[in-house]
C-alpha positions in Angstrom: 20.7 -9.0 30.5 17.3 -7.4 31.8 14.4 -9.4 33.1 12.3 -6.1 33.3 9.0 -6.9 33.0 6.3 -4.4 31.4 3.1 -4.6 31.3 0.5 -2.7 28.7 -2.7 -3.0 27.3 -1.7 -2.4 23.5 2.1 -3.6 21.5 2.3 -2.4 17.8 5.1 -3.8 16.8 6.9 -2.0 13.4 6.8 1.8 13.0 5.1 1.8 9.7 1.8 3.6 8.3 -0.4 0.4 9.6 1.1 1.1 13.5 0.4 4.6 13.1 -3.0 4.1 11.8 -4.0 1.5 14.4 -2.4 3.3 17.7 -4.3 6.8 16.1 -7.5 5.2 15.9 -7.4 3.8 19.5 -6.2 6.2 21.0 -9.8 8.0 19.4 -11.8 5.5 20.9 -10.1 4.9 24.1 -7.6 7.6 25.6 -6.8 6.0 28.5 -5.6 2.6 26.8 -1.5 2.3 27.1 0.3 1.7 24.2 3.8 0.9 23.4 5.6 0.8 19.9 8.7 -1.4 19.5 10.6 -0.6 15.9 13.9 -1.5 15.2 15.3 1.1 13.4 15.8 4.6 14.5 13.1 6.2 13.2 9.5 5.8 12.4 8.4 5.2 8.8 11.7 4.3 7.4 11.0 0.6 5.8 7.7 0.3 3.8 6.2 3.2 4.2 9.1 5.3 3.4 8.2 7.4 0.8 10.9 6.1 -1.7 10.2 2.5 -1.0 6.3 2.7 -2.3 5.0 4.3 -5.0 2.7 7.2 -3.3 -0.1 6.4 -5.3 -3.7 6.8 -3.1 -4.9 3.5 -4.5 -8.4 4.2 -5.3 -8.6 1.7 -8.4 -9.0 5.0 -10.8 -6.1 4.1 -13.0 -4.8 0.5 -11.9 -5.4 -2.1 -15.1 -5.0 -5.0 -12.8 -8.0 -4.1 -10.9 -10.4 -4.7 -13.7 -10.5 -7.8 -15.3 -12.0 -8.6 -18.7 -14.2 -11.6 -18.6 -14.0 -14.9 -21.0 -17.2 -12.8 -22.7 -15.4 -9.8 -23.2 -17.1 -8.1 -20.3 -15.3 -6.2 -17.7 -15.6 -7.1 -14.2 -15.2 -3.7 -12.0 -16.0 -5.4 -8.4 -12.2 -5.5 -7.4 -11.8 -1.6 -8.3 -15.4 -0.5 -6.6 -14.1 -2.4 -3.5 -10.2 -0.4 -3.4 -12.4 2.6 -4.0 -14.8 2.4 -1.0 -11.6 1.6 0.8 -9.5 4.4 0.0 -12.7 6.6 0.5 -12.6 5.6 4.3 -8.9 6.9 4.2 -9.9 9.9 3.0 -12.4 10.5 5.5 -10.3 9.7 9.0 -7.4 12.3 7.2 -10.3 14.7 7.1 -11.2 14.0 10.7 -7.9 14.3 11.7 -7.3 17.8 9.9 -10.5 19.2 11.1 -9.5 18.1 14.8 -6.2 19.6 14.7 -4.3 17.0 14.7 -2.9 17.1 11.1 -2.1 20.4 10.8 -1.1 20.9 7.1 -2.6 18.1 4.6 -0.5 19.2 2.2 2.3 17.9 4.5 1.2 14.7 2.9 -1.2 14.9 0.0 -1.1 16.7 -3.2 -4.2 16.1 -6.1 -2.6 14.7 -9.3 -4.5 13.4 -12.1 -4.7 9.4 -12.5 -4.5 8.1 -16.0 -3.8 4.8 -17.4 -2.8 4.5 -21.2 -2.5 1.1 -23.8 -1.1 0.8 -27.1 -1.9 -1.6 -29.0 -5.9 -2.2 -31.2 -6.8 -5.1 -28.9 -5.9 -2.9 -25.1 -7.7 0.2 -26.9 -10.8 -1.6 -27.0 -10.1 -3.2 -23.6 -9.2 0.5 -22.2 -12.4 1.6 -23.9 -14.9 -1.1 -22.1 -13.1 -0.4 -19.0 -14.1 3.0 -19.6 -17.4 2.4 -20.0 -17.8 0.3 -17.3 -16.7 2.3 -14.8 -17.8 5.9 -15.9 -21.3 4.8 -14.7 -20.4 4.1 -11.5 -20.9 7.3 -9.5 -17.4 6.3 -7.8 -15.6 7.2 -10.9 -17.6 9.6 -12.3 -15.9 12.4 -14.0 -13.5 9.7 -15.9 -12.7 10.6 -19.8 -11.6 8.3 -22.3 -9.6 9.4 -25.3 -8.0 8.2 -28.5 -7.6 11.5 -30.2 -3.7 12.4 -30.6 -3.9 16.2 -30.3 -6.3 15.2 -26.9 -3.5 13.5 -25.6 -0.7 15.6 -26.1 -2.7 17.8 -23.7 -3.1 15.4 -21.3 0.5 13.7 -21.3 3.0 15.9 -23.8 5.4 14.1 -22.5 4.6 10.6 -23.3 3.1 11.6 -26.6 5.7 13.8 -28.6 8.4 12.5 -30.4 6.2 9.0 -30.6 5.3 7.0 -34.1 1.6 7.9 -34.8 1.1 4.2 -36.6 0.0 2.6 -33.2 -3.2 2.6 -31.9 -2.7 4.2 -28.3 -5.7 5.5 -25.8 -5.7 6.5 -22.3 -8.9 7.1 -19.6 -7.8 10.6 -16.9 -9.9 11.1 -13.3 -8.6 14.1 -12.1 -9.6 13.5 -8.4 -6.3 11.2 -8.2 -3.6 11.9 -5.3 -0.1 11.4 -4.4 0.1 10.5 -0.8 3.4 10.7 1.0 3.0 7.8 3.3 6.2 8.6 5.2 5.2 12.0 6.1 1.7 11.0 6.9 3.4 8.0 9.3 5.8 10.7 11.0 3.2 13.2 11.9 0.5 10.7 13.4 3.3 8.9 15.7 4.5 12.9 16.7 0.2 13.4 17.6 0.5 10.1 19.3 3.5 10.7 21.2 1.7 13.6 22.6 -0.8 11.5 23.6 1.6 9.3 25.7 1.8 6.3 23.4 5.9 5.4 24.5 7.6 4.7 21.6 11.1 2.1 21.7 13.1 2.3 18.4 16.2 0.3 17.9 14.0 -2.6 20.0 13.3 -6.1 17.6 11.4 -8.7 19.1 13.3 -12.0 19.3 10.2 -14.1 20.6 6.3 -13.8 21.8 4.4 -16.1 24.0 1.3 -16.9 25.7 0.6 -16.0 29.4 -1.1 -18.3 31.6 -3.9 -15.6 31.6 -4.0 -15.4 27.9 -2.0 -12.2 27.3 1.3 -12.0 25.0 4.8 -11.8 26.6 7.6 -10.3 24.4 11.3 -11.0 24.8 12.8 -7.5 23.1 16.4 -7.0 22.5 16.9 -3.2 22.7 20.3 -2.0 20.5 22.8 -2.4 23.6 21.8 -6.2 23.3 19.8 -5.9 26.5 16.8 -8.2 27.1 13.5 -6.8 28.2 10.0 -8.7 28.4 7.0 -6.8 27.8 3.4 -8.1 28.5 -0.3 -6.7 26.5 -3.4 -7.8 26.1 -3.4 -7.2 22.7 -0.7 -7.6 20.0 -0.5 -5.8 16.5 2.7 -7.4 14.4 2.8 -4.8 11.3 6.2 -5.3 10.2 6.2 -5.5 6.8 8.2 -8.0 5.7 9.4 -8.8 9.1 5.7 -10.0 10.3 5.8 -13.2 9.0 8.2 -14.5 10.7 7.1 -12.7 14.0 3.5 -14.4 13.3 5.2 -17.9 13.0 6.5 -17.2 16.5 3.9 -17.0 18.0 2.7 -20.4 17.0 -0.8 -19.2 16.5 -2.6 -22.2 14.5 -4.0 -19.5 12.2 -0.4 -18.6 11.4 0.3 -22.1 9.7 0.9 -23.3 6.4 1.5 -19.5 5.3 4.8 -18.9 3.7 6.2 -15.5 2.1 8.0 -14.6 -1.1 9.7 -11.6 -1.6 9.6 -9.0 -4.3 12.0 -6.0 -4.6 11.4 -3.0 -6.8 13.9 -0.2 -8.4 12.7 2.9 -9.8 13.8 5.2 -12.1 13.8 9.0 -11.1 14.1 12.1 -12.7 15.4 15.2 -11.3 15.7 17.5 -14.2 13.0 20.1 -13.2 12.7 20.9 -17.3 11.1 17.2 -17.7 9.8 17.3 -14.4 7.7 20.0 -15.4 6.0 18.8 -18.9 4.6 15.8 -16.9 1.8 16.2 -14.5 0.0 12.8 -13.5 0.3 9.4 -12.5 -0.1 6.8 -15.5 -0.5 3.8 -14.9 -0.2 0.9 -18.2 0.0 -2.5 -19.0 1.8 -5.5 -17.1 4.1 -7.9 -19.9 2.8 -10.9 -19.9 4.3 -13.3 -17.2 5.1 -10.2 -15.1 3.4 -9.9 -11.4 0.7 -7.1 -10.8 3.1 -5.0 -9.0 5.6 -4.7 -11.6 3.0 -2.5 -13.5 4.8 0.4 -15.4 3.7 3.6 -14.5 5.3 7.1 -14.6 4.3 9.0 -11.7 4.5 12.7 -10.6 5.4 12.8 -7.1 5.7 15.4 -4.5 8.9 14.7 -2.1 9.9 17.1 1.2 7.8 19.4 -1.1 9.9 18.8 -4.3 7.9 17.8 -7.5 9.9 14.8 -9.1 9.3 12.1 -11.5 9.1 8.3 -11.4 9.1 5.7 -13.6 8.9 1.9 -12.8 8.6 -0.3 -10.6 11.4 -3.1 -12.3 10.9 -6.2 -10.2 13.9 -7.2 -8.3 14.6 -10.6 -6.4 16.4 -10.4 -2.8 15.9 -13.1 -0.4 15.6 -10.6 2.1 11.7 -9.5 3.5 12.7 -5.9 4.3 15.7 -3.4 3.1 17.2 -3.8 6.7 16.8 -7.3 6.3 19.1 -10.3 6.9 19.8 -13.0 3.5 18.9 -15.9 5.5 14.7 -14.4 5.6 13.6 -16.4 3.2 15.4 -19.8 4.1 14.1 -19.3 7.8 10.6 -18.6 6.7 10.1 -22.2 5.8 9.3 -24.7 8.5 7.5 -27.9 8.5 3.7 -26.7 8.6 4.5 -24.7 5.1 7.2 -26.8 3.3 4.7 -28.3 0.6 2.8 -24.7 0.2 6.3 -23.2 -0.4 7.7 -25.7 -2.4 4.2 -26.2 -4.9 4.4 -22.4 -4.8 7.5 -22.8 -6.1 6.7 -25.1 -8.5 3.9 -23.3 -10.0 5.3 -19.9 -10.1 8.7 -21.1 -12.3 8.0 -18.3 -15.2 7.5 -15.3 -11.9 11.1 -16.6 -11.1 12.7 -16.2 -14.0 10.8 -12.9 -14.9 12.5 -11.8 -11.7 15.8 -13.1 -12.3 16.3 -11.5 -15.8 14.8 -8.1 -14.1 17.9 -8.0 -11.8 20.1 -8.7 -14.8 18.9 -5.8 -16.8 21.5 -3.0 -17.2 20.8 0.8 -17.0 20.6 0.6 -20.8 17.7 -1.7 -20.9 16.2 -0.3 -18.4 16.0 2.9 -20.2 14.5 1.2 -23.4 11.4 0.0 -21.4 11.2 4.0 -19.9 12.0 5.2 -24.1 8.5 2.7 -24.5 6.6 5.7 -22.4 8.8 8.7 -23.0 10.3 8.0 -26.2 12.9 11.1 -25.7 14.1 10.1 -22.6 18.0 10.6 -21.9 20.0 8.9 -20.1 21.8 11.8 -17.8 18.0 12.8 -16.5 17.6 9.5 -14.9 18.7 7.8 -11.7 17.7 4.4 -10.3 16.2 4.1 -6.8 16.1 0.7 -4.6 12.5 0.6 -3.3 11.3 -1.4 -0.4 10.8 -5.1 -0.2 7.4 -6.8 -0.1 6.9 -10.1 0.7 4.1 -11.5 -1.2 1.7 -14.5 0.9 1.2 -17.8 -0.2 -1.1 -19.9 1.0 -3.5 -22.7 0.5 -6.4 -21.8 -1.3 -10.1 -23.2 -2.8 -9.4 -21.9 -6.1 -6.0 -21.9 -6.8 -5.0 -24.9 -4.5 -1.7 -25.8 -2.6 1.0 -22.4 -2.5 -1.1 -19.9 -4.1 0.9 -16.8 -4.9 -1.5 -13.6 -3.4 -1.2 -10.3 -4.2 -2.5 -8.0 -2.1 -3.1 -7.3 2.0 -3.9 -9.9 4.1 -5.0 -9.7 8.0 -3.8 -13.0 10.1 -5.5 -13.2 13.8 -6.1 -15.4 16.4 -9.7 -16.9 16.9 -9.7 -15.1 20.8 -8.7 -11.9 18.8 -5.5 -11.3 21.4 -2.8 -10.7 18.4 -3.1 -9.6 14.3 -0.5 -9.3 12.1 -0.7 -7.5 8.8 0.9 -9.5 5.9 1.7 -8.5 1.8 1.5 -5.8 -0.3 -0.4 -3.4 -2.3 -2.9 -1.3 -1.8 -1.6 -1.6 1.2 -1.2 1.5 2.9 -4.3 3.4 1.3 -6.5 1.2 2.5 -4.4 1.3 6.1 -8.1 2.4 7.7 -10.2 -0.3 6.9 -7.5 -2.5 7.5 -7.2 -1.3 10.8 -11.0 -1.2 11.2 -11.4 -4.9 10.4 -8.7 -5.5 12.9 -10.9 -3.6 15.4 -13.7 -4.8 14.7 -12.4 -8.8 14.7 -10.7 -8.0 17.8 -12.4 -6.0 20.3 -16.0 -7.3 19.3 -17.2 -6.9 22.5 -16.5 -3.0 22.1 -17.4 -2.3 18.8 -21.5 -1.2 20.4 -20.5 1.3 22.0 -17.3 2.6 19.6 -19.4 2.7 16.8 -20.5 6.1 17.2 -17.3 7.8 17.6 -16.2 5.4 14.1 -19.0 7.1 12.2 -17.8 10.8 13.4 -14.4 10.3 12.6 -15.8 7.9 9.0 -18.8 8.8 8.3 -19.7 5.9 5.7 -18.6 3.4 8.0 -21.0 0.8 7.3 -22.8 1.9 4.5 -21.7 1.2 0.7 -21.2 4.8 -0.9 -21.6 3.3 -4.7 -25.4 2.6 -3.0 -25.6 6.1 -1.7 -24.6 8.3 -4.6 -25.6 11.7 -2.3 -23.3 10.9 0.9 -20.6 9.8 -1.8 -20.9 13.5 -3.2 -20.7 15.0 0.3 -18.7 12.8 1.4 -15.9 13.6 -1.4 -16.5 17.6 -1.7 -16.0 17.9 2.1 -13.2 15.7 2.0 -11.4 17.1 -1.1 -11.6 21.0 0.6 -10.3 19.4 4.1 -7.4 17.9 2.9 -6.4 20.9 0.3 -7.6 18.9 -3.1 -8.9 21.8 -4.9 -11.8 22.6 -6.5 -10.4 23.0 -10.1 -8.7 19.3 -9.4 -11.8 18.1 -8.7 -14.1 15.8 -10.8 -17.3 16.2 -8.2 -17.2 19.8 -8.6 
């Protein structure tokens, strides 16, 4: 055993998309800052940001159902989408930074334009579809939206999904074409390569067994490297983005704000298709309906993706239950995750979500067969010998207390944990996730390192140049702002709806 001590100014802990993200922008706004990454497998970007264990969609709210939620009056409330919008716009930006400083050298490395659609069957989601439509398409965010119900319109748009379908069913679908596919993998590998250039030091096969305070308020880390020697490293500043693994890494460190938080997980499986012949009659990510009693992420959707420059097909996500919070994971996760301060959240979680359960347990149970009835319900030809299934990654969805929904509320979405003094974050749930990784990482800043943020703000706004200003407000930056950033990153003209 190793008592080594190490000291630093900056521990991200997790090679993942939100590490990468956080060490790039630092090392922006302070070079001389030393930062070292602890990740426990080999590699960077292998758990949750692995391209196979997310769905690569840029969230930007252009095709997501769940985003938009029709009132009791029948009007459709667009705030949530408007919000993931902004927020993927700010990803857009620091990808275009980072391109036009050399330090992405090929976009297309890691982003392809592919149009976003979502589609409803059914009289009562046409006219929802139709509102949404409406809604939106005079928002100068998500201008350039269509909405048809017109078979021979469709058949354009999605062949695939529309030949070989009953024509008695109402069916409709809204298409953006300034949607992407973003390989968050890719994008994670080549910003820890810039960084390691920049002499960020980088320990995989490390896991952090404990954290505590120092007398001087910094964070002491007992590491366990993969000969099962003990180190202790020492920062200022802690980041825990872990995916799954943070909560239980935030519990450690006995941070009051870390309390009565608990964590359930979520697993997905997806189908793929490799036979280029289908592969090539589909081109776009749609996005439909949830069943009823199924969580928001379990949303089907049939998704082109581009792979180690391969254009595939995906269909999915089928919820699956594992108590495990990440692939690598151990079966006794969610057991240890419960502790005294967030017994009665977990267990009222528990109680109220008894129908998620068992929409969870009967996904695990379905066979190949069923499976392939719910993908027949989008692409009614579909054969069985053109599709595989694919274990994605794990997210662990919070609970917490909450105002509105009181004791163990079920959350779905991202949520930032930090200390009052601002001396450690960790980055818990799950979608959007990674495509809003830069204002993520910007609230973290700016929570943080307050007393920086005067005189880093400038360098912010080169590298994002809306920071701070609401786009929907300012519909002539937005236009700049997404013509320069779509002929940056490689999003052509033609693909384009600001053209």
């Amino acid at each position: 055993m190793s008592n080594r001590e190490t000291k630093t100014d900056v521990i991200l802990i997790g090679a993942g998309i939100m590490s990468a993200t956080l060490g790039t922008l630092l090392k922006e706004l302070v070079p001389e800052w030393e930062i070292t990454v602890f990740e426990k497998l080999e590699n960077a970007g292998e758990e949750s940001s692995n391209e196979w264990n997310n769905a690569g969609t840029g969230h930007a709210a252009l095709c997501e159902l769940n985003y938009t939620v029709e009132k009791p009056d029948g009007s459709i409330d667009i705030s949530k989408a408007i919000k993931i919008n902004e927020q993927f716009q700010l990803s857009m930006q620091f990808w275009s930074y980072l391109v036009n400083s050399k330090l992405i050298r090929n976009p297309q490395d890691f982003i392809m334009p592919v149009p976003h659609m979502s589609m409803v069957q059914g009289e009562q989601n046409v006219t929802f579809l139709k509102k949404r439509f409406e809604a939106m398409s005079n928002n100068p965010l998500f201008q350039g939206m269509e909405f048809s119900d017109n078979p021979g319109k469709l058949i354009e748009w999605i062949p695939l999904i529309i030949q070989d379908r009953p024509s008695n069913e109402p069916i409709a679908a809204t298409k953006i074409d300034s949607g992407t596919d973003v390989n968050f993998g890719a994008l994670t590998r080549i910003l820890f390569d810039h960084l390691k250039s920049k002499n960020v030091d980088f320990k995989y096969k490390h896991s952090v067994d404990n954290m505590k305070r120092t007398s001087d308020g910094s964070w002491e880390l007992k590491v366990r490297n993969d000969s099962g020697n003990v180190e202790r490293h020492t920062a200022k500043f802690v980041f825990i983005g872990g995916g799954g693994g943070s909560l239980h890494l935030l519990q450690k460190s006995g941070i009051p704000e870390g309390k009565h938080i608990g964590g359930f997980p979520v697993s997905g499986i997806f189908m793929v298709c490799n036979n280029p012949d289908v592969v090539a009659q589909h081109h776009a990510k749609v996005y439909g309906k949830a069943k009823v009693g199924a969580p928001p992420m379990s949303v089907p959707h049939l998704d082109t993706r581009f792979i180690d420059n391969k254009k595939s097909l995906l269909f999915g996500p089928f919820a699956g239950f594992s108590p495990k919070f990440l692939k690598t994971g151990s079966m006794f996760d969610l057991v240890t995750s419960v502790k005294p301060d967030n017994l009665v959240t977990m267990l009222s979680a528990g109680a109220k979500n008894m129908s998620l359960t068992k929409y969870l347990i009967e996904q695990v149970m379905l066979s190949k067969e069923k499976r392939m009835e719910e993908l027949r319900e989008f692409i009614p030809s579909a054969k069985n010998e053109d599709w595989d299934l694919v274990v994605a990654g794990q997210r662990v969805q919070v609970i917490k207390d909450t105002e509105a929904g009181g004791k163990g509320t079920l959350q779905f979405g991202t949520e930032v944990i930090s200390a009052a003094d601002g001396s450690i974050a960790a980055l818990l749930g799950a979608s959007p996730g990674a495509s809003t990784a830069v204002h993520v990482m910007l609230e973290i800043i700016k929570k943080c390192f307050p007393q920086h943020m005067k005189e880093w703000e400038p360098k912010v706004k080169e590298m994002i140049p809306s920071y701070g200003v609401s786009l929907m407000e300012n519909p002539e930056l937005l236009h700049e702002i997404h013509t320069s950033t779509a002929e940056t990153l490689g999003l052509s003209e033609k693909e384009l709806a600001y053209s």
